[in-house]
PyMOL Python script that loads the backbone (N, CA, C, O; Angstrom):
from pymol import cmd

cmd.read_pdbstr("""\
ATOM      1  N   UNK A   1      57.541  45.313 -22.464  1.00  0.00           N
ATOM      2  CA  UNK A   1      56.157  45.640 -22.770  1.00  0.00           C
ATOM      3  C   UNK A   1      55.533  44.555 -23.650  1.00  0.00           C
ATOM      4  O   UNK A   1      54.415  44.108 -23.390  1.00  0.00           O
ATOM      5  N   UNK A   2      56.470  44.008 -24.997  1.00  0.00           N
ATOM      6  CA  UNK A   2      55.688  42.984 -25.219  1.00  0.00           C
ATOM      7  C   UNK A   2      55.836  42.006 -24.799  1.00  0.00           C
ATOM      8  O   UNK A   2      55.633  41.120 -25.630  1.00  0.00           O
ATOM      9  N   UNK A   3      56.240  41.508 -23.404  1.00  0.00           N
ATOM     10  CA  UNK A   3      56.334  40.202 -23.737  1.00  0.00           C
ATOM     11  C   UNK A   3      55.571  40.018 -22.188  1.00  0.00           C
ATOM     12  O   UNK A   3      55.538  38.967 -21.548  1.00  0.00           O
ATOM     13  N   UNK A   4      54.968  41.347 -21.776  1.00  0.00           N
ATOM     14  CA  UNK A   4      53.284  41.214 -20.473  1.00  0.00           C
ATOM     15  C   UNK A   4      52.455  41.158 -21.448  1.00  0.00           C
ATOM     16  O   UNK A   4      51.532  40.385 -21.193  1.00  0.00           O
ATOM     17  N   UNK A   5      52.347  41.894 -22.974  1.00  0.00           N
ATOM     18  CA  UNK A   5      51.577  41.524 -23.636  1.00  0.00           C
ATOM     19  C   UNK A   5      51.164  39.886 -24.543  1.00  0.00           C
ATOM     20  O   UNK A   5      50.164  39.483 -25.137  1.00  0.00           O
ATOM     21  N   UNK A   6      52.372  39.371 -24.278  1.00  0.00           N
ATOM     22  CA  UNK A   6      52.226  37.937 -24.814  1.00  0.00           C
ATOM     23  C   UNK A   6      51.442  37.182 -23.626  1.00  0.00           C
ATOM     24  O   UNK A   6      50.456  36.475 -23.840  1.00  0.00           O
ATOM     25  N   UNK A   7      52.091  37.452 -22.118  1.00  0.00           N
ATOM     26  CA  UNK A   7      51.065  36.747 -21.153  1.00  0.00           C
ATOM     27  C   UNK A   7      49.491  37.133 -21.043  1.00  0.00           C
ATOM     28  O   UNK A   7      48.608  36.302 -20.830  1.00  0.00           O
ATOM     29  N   UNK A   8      49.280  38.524 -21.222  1.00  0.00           N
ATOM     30  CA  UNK A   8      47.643  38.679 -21.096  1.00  0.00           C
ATOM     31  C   UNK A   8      46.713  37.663 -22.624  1.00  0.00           C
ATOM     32  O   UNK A   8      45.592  37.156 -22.671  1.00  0.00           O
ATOM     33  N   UNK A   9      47.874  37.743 -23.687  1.00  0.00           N
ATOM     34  CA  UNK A   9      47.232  36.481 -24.763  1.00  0.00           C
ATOM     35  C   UNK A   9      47.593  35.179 -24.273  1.00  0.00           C
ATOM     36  O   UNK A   9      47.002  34.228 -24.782  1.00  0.00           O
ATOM     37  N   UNK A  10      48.164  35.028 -23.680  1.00  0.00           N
ATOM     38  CA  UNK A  10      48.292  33.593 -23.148  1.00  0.00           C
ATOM     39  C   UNK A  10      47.301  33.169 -22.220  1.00  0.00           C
ATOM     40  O   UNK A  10      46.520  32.220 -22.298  1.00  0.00           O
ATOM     41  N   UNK A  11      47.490  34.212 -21.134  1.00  0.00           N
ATOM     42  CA  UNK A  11      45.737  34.091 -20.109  1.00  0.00           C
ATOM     43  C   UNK A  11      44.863  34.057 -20.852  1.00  0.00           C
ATOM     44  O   UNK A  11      44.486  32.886 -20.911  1.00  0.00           O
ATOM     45  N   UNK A  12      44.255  34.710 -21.520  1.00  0.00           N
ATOM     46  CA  UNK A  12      43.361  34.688 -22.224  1.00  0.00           C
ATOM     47  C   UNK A  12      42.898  33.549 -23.133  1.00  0.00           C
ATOM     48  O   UNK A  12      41.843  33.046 -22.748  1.00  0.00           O
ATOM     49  N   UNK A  13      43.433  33.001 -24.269  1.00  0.00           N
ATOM     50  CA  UNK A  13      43.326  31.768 -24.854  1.00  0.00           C
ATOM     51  C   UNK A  13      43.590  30.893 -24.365  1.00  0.00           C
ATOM     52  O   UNK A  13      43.592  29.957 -25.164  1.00  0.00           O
ATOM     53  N   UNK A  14      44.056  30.379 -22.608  1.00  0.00           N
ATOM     54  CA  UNK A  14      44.002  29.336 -21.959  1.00  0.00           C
ATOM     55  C   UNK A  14      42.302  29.528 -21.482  1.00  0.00           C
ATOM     56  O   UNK A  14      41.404  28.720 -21.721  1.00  0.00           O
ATOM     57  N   UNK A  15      42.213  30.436 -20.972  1.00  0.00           N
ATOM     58  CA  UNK A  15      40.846  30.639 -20.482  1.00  0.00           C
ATOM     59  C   UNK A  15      39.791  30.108 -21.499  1.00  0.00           C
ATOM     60  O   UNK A  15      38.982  29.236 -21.182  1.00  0.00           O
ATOM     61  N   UNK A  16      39.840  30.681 -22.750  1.00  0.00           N
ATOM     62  CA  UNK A  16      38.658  30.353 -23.745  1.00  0.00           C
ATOM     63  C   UNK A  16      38.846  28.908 -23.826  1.00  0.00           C
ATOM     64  O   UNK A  16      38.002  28.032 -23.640  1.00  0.00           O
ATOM     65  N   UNK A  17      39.847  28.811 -24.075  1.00  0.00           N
ATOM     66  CA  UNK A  17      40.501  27.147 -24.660  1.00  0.00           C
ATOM     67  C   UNK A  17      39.602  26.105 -23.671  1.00  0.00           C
ATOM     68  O   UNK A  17      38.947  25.133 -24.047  1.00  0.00           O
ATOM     69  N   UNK A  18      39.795  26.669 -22.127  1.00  0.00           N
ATOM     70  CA  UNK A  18      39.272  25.671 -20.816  1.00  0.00           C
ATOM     71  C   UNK A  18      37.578  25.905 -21.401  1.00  0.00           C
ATOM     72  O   UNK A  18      36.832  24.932 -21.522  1.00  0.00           O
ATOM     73  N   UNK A  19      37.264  26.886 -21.629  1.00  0.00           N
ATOM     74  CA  UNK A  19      35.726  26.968 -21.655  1.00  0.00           C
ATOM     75  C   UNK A  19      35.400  26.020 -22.982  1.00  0.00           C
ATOM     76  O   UNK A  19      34.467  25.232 -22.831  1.00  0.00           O
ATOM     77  N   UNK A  20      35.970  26.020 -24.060  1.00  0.00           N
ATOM     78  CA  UNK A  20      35.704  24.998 -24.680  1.00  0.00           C
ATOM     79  C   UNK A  20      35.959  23.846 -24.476  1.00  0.00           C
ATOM     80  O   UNK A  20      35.211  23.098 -25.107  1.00  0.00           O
ATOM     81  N   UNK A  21      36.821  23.260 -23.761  1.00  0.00           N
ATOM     82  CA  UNK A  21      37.007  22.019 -23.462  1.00  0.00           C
ATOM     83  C   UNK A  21      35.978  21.691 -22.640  1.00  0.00           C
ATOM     84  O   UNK A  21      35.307  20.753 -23.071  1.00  0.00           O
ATOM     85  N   UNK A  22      35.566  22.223 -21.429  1.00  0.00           N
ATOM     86  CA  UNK A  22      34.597  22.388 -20.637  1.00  0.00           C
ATOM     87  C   UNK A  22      33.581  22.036 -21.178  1.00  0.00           C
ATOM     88  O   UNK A  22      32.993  20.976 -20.958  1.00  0.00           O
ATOM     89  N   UNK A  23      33.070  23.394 -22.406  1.00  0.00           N
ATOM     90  CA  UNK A  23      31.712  22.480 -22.964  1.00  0.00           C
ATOM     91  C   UNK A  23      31.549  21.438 -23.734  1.00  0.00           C
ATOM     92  O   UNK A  23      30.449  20.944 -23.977  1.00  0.00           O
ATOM     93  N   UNK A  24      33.025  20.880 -24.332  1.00  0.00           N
ATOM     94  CA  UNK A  24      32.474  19.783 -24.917  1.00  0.00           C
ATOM     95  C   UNK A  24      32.589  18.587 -24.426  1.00  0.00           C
ATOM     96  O   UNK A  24      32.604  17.521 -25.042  1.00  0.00           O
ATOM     97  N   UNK A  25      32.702  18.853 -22.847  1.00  0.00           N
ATOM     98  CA  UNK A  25      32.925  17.372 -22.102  1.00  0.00           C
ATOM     99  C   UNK A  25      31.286  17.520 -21.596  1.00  0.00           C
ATOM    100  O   UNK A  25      30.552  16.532 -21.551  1.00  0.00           O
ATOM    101  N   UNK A  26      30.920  18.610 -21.299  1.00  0.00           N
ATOM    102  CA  UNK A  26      30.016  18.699 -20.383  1.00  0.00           C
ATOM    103  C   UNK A  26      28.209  18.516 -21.275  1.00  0.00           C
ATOM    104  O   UNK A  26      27.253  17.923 -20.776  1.00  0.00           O
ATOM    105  N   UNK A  27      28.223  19.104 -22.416  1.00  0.00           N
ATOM    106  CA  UNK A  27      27.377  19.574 -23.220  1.00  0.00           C
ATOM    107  C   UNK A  27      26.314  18.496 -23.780  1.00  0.00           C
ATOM    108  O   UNK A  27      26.731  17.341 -23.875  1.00  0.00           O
ATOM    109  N   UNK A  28      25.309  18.693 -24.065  1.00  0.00           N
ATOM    110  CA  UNK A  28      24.728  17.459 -24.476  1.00  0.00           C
ATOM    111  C   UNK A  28      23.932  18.189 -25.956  1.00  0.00           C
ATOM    112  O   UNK A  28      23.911  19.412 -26.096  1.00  0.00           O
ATOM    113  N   UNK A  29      23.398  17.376 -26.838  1.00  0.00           N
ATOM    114  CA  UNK A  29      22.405  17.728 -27.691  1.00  0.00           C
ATOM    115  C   UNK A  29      21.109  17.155 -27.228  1.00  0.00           C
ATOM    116  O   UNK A  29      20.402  17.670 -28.095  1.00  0.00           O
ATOM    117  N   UNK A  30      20.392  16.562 -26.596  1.00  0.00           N
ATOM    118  CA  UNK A  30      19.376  16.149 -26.298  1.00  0.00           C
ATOM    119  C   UNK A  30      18.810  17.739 -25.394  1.00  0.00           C
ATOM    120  O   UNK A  30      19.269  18.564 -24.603  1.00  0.00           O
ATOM    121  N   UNK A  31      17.320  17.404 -26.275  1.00  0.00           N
ATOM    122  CA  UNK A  31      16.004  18.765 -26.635  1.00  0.00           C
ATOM    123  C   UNK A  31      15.536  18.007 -24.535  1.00  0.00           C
ATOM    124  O   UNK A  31      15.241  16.924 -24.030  1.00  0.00           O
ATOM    125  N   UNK A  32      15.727  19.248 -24.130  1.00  0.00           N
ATOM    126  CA  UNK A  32      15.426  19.377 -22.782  1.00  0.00           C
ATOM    127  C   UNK A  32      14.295  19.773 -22.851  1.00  0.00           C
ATOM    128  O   UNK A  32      13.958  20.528 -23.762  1.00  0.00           O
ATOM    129  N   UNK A  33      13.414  19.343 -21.873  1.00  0.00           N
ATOM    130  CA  UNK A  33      11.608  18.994 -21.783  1.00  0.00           C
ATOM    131  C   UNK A  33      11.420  20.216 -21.438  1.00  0.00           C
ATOM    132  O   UNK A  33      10.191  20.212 -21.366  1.00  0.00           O
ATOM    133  N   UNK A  34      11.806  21.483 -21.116  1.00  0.00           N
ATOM    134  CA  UNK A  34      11.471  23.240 -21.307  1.00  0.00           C
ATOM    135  C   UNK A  34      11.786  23.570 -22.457  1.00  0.00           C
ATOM    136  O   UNK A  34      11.692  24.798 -22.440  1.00  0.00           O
ATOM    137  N   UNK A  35      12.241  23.123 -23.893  1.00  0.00           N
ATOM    138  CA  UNK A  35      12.112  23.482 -24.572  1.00  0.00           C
ATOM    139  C   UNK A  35      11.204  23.261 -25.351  1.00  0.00           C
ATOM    140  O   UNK A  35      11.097  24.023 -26.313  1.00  0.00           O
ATOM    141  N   UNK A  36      10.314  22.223 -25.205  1.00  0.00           N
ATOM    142  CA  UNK A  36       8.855  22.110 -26.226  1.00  0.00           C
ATOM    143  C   UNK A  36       7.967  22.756 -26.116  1.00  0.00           C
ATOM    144  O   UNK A  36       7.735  23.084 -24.952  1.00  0.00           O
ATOM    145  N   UNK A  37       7.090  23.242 -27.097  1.00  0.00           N
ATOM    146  CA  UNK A  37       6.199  24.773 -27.024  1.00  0.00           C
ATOM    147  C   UNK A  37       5.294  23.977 -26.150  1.00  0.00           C
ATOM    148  O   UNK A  37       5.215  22.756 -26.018  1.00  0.00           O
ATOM    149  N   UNK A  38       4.486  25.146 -25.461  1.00  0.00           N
ATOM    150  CA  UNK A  38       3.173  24.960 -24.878  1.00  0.00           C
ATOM    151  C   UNK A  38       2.102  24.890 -25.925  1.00  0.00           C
ATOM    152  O   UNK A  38       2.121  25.452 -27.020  1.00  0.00           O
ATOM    153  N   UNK A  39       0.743  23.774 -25.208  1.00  0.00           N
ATOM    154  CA  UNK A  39      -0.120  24.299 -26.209  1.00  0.00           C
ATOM    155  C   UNK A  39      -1.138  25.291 -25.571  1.00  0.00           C
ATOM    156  O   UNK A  39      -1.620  25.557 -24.470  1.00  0.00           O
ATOM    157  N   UNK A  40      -1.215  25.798 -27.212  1.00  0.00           N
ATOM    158  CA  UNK A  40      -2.273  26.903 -27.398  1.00  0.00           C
ATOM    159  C   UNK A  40      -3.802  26.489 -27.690  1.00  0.00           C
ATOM    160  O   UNK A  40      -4.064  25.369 -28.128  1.00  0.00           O
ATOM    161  N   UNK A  41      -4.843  27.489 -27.414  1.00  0.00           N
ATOM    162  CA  UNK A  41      -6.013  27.328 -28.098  1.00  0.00           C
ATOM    163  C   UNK A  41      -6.170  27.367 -29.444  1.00  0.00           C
ATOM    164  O   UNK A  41      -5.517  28.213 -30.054  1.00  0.00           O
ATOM    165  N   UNK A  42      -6.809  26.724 -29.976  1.00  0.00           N
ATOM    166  CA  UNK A  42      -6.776  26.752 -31.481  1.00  0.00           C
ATOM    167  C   UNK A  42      -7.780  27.781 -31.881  1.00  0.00           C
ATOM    168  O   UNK A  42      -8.084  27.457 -33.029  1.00  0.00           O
ATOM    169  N   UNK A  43      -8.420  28.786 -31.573  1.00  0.00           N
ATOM    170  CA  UNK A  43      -9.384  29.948 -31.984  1.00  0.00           C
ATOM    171  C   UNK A  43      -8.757  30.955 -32.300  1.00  0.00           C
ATOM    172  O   UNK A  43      -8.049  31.629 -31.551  1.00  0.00           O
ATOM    173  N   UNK A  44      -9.036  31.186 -33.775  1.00  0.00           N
ATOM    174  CA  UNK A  44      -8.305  31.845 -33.846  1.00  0.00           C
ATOM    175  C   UNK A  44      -8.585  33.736 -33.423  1.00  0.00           C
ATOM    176  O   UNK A  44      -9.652  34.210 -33.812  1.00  0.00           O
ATOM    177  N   UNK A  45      -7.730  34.546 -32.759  1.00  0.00           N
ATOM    178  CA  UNK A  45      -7.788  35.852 -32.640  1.00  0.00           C
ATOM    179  C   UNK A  45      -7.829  36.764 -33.164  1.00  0.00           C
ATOM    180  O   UNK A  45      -6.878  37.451 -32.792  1.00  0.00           O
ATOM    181  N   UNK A  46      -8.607  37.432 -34.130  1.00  0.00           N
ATOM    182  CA  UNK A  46      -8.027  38.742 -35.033  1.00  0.00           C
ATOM    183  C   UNK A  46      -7.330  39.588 -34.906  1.00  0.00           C
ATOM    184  O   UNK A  46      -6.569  40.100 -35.726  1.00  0.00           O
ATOM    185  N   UNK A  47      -7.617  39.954 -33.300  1.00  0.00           N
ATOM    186  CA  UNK A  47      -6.114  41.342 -32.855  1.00  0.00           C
ATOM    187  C   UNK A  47      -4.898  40.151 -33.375  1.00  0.00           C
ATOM    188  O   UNK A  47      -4.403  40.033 -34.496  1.00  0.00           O
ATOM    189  N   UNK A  48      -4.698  39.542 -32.433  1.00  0.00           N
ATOM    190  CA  UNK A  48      -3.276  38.967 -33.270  1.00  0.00           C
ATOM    191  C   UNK A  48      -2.909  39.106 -34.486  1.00  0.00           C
ATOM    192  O   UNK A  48      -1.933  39.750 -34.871  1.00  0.00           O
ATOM    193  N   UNK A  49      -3.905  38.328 -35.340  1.00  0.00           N
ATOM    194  CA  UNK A  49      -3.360  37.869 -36.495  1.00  0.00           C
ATOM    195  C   UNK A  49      -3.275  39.262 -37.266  1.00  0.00           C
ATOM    196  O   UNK A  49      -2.365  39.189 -38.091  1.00  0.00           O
ATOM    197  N   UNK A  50      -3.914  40.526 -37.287  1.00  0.00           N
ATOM    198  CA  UNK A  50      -3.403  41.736 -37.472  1.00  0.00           C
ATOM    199  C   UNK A  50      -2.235  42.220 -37.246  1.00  0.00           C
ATOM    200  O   UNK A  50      -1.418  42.670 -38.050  1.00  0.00           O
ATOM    201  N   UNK A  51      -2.145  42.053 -35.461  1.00  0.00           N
ATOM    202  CA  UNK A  51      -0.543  42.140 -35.362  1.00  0.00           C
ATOM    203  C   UNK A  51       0.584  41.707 -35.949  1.00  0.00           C
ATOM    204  O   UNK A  51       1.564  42.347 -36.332  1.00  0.00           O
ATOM    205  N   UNK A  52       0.272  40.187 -35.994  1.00  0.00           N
ATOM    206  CA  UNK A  52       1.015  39.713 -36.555  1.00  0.00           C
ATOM    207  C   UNK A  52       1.386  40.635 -38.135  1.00  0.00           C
ATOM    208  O   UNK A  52       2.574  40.909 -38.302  1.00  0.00           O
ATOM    209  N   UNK A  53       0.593  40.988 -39.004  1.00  0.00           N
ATOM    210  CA  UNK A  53       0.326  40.629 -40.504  1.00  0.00           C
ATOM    211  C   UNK A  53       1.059  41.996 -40.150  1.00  0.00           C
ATOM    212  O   UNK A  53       2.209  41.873 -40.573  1.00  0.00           O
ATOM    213  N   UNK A  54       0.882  43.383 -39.493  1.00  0.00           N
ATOM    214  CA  UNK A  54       1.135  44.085 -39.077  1.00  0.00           C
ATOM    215  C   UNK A  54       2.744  44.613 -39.221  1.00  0.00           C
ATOM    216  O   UNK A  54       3.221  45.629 -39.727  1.00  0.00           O
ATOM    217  N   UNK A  55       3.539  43.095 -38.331  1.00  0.00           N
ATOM    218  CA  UNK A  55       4.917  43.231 -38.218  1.00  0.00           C
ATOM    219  C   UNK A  55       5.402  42.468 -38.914  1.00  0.00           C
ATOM    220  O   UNK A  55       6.626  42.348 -38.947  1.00  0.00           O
ATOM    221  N   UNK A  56       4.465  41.625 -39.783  1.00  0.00           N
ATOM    222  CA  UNK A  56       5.048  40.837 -41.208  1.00  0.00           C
ATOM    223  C   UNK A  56       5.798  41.827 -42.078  1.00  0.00           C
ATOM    224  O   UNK A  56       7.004  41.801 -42.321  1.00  0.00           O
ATOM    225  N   UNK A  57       4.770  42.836 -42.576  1.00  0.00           N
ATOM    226  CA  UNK A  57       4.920  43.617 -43.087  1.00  0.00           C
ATOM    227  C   UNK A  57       5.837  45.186 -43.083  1.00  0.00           C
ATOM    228  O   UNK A  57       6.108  45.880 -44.063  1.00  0.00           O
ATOM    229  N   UNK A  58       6.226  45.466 -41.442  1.00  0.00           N
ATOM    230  CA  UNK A  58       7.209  46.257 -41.794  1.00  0.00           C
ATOM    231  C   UNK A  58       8.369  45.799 -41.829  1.00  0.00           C
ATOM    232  O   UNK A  58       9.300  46.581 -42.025  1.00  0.00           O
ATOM    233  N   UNK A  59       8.688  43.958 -41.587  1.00  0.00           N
ATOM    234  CA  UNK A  59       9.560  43.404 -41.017  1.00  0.00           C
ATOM    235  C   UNK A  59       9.993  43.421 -42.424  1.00  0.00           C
ATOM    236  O   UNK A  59      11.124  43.861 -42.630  1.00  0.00           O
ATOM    237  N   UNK A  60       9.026  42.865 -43.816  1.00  0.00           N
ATOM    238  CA  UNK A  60       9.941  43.173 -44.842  1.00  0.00           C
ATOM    239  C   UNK A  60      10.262  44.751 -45.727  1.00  0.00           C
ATOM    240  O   UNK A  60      11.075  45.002 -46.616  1.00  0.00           O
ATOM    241  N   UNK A  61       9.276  45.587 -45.061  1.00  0.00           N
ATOM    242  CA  UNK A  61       9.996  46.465 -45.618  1.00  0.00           C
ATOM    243  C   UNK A  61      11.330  47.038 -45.239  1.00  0.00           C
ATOM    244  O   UNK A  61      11.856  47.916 -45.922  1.00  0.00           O
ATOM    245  N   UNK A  62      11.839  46.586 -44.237  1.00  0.00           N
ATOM    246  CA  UNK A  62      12.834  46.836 -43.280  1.00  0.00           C
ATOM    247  C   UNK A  62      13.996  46.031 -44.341  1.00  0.00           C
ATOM    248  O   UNK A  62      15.024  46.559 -44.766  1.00  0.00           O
ATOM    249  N   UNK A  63      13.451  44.377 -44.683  1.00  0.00           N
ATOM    250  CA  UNK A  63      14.287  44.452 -45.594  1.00  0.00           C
ATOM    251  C   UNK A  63      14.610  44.271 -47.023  1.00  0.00           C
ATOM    252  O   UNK A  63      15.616  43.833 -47.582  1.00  0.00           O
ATOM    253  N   UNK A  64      13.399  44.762 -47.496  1.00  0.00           N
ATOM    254  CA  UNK A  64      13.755  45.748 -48.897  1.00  0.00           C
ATOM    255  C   UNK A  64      14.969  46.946 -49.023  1.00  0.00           C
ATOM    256  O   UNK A  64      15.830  46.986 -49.902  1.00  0.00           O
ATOM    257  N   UNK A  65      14.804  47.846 -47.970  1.00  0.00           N
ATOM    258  CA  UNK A  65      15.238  49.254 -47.441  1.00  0.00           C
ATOM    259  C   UNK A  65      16.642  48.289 -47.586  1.00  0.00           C
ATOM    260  O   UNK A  65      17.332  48.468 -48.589  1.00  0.00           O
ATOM    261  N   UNK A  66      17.054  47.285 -46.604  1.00  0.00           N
ATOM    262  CA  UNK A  66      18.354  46.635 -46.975  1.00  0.00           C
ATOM    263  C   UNK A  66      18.774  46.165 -48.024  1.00  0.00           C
ATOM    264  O   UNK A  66      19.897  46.512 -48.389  1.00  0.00           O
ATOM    265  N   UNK A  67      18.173  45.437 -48.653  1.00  0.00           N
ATOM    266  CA  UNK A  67      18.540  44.823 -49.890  1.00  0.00           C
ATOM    267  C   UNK A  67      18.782  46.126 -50.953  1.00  0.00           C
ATOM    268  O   UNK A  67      19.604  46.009 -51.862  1.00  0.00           O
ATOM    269  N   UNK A  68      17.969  47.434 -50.762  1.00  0.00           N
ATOM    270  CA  UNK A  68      18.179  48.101 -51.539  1.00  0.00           C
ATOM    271  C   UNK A  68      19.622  49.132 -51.201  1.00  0.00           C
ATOM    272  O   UNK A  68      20.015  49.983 -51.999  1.00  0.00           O
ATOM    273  N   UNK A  69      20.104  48.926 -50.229  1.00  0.00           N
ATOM    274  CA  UNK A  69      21.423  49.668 -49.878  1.00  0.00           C
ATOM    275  C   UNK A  69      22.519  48.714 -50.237  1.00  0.00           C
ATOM    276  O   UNK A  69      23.596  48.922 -50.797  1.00  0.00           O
ATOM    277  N   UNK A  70      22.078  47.817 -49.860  1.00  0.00           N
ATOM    278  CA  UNK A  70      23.646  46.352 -50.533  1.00  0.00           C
ATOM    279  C   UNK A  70      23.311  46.514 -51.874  1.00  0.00           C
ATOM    280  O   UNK A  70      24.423  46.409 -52.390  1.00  0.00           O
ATOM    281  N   UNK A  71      22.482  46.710 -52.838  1.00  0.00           N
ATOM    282  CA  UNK A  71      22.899  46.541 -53.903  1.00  0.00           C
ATOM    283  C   UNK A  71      23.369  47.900 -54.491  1.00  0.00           C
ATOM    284  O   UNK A  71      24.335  47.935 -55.253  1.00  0.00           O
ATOM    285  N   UNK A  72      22.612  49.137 -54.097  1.00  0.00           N
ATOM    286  CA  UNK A  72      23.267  50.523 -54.687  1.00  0.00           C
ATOM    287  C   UNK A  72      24.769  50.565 -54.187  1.00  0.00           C
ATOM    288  O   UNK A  72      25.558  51.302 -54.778  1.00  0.00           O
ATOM    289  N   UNK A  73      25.130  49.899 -53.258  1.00  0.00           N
ATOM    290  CA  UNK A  73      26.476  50.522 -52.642  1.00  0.00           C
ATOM    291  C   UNK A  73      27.538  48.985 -52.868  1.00  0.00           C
ATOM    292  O   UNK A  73      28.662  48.884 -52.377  1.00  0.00           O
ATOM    293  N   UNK A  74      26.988  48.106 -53.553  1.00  0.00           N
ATOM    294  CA  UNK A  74      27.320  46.808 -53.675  1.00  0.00           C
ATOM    295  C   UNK A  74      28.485  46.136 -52.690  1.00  0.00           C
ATOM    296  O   UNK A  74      29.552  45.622 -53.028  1.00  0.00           O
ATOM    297  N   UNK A  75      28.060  46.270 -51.679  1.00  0.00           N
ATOM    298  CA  UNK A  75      28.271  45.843 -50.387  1.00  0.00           C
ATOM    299  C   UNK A  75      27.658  44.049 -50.666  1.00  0.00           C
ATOM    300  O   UNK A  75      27.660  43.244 -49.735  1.00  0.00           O
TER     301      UNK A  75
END
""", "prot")
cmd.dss("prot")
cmd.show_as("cartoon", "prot")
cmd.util.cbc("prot")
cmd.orient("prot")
């Protein structure tokens, strides 16, 4: 029993192992021309910028609510 369990870790970390080798033969860092933003109009929208200010704002109360559980439970 353990020693089908040593081959399914052996399959396994050959597999990952190939996928990393893989990407670092294959991989590039150069910013591919779909990744640069589109441009926008410069006028500005009020629905947006509400929205926006909107989900600014519960985004930090979301993490206050956190910060205030890591520190009562000092996590």
């Amino acid at each position: 029993k353990r020693d089908e369990w040593a081959h399914v870790f052996l399959i396994a970390s050959l597999i990952h192992f190939g996928g990393v080798i893989f990407y670092g033969m294959f991989a590039s860092g150069e910013k591919q021309p779909w990744a640069e933003p589109t441009q926008t109009s410069t006028t500005n929208d009020d629905a947006s910028t509400s929205t926006t200010n909107a989900t600014n704002k519960r985004m930090k109360i979301k993490l206050e609510k956190r910060y205030y559980f890591l520190e009562k439970f000092k996590i």
